[in-house]
C-alpha positions in Angstrom: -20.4 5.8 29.5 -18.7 5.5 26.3 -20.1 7.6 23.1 -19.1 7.1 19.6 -21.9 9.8 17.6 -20.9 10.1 14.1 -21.9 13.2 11.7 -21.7 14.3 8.0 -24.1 12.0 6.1 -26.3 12.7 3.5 -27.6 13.2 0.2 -24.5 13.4 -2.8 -24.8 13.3 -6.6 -22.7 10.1 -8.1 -18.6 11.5 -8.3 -19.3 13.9 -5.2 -17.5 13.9 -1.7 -18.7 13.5 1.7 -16.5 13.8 5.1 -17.9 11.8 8.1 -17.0 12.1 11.4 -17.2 10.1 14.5 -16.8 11.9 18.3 -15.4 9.5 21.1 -15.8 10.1 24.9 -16.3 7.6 28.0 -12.8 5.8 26.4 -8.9 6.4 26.5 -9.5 7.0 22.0 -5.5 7.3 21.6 -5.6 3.5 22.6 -8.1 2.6 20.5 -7.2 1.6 16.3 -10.9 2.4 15.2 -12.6 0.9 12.2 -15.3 2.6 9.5 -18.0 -0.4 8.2 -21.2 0.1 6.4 -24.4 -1.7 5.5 -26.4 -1.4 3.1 -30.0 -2.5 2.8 -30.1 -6.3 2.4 -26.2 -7.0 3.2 -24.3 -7.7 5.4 -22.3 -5.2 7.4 -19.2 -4.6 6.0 -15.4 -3.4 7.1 -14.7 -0.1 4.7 -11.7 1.4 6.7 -9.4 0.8 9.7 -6.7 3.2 11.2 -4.3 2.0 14.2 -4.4 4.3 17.7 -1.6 6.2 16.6 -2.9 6.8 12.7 0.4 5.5 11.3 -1.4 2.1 9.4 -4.7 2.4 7.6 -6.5 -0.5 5.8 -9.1 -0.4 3.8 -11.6 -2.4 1.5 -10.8 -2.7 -2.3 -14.1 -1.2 -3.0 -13.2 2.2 -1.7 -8.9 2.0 -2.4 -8.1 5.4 -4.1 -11.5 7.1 -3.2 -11.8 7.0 0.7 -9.4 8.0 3.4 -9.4 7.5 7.0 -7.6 9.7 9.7 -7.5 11.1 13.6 -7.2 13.5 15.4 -6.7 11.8 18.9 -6.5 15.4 20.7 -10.1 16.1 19.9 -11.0 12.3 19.7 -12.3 11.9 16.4 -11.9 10.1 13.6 -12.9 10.6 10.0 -13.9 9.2 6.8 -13.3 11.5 3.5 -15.5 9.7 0.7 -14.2 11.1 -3.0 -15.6 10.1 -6.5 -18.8 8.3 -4.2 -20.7 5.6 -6.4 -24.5 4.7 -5.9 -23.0 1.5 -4.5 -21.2 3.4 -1.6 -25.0 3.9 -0.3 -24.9 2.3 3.6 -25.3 3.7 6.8 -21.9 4.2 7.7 -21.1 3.2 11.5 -17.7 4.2 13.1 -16.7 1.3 15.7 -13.6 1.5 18.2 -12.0 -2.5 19.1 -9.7 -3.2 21.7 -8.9 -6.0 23.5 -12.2 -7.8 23.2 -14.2 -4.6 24.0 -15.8 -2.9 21.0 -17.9 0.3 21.0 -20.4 1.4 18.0 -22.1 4.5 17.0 -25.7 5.0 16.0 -24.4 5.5 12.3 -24.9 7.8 9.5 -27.1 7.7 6.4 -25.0 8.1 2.7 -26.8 7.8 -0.3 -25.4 8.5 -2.9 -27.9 8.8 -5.9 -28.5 12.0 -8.5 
């Protein structure tokens, strides 16, 4: 059975930082490149960062160049998603999602708002 449960949401005043996290079990995560989106209410779900399997490419959306930054740790499987300098407009759910071959795994997601 394949998990993806990410952690460390919540409230933050406009310019503050939050670090997410998102635990993988039930998959082979070293294989895996694995993706950060969000959605806020009203929009559509959107792609904020991607790291490959081995965390030696990263991607992410021109919204959130410069403030966010996406890593691993593939020996506890776990990705993450530092948020700097967060803006009212960085308020989603934020949803870690793992893509491979066709097959794609999602969390539950995490609530950010970011609002003082």
């Amino acid at each position: 059975q394949v998990q993806l449960v990410e952690s460390g949401g919540g409230l933050v005043q406009p310019g503050g930082s939050l670090r997410l996290s998102c635990a993988a079990s039930g998959i082979r995560f070293s294989m895996y490149p694995m993706n950060w989106y969000r959605q806020a209410p009203g929009k559509e779900r959107e792609l904020v960062a991607a790291i490959s399997n081995g965390g030696g490419s990263t991607n992410y959306a021109d919204s959130v160049k410069g403030r966010f930054t996406i890593s691993r740790d593939n020996a506890k499987n776990t990705v993450y998603l530092q948020m700097n300098s967060l803006k009212p407009e960085d308020t989603a759910i934020y949803y870690c999602c793992a893509k491979l071959a066709g097959a794609q795994y999602w969390g539950q997601g995490t609530q950010v708002t970011v609002s003082s």
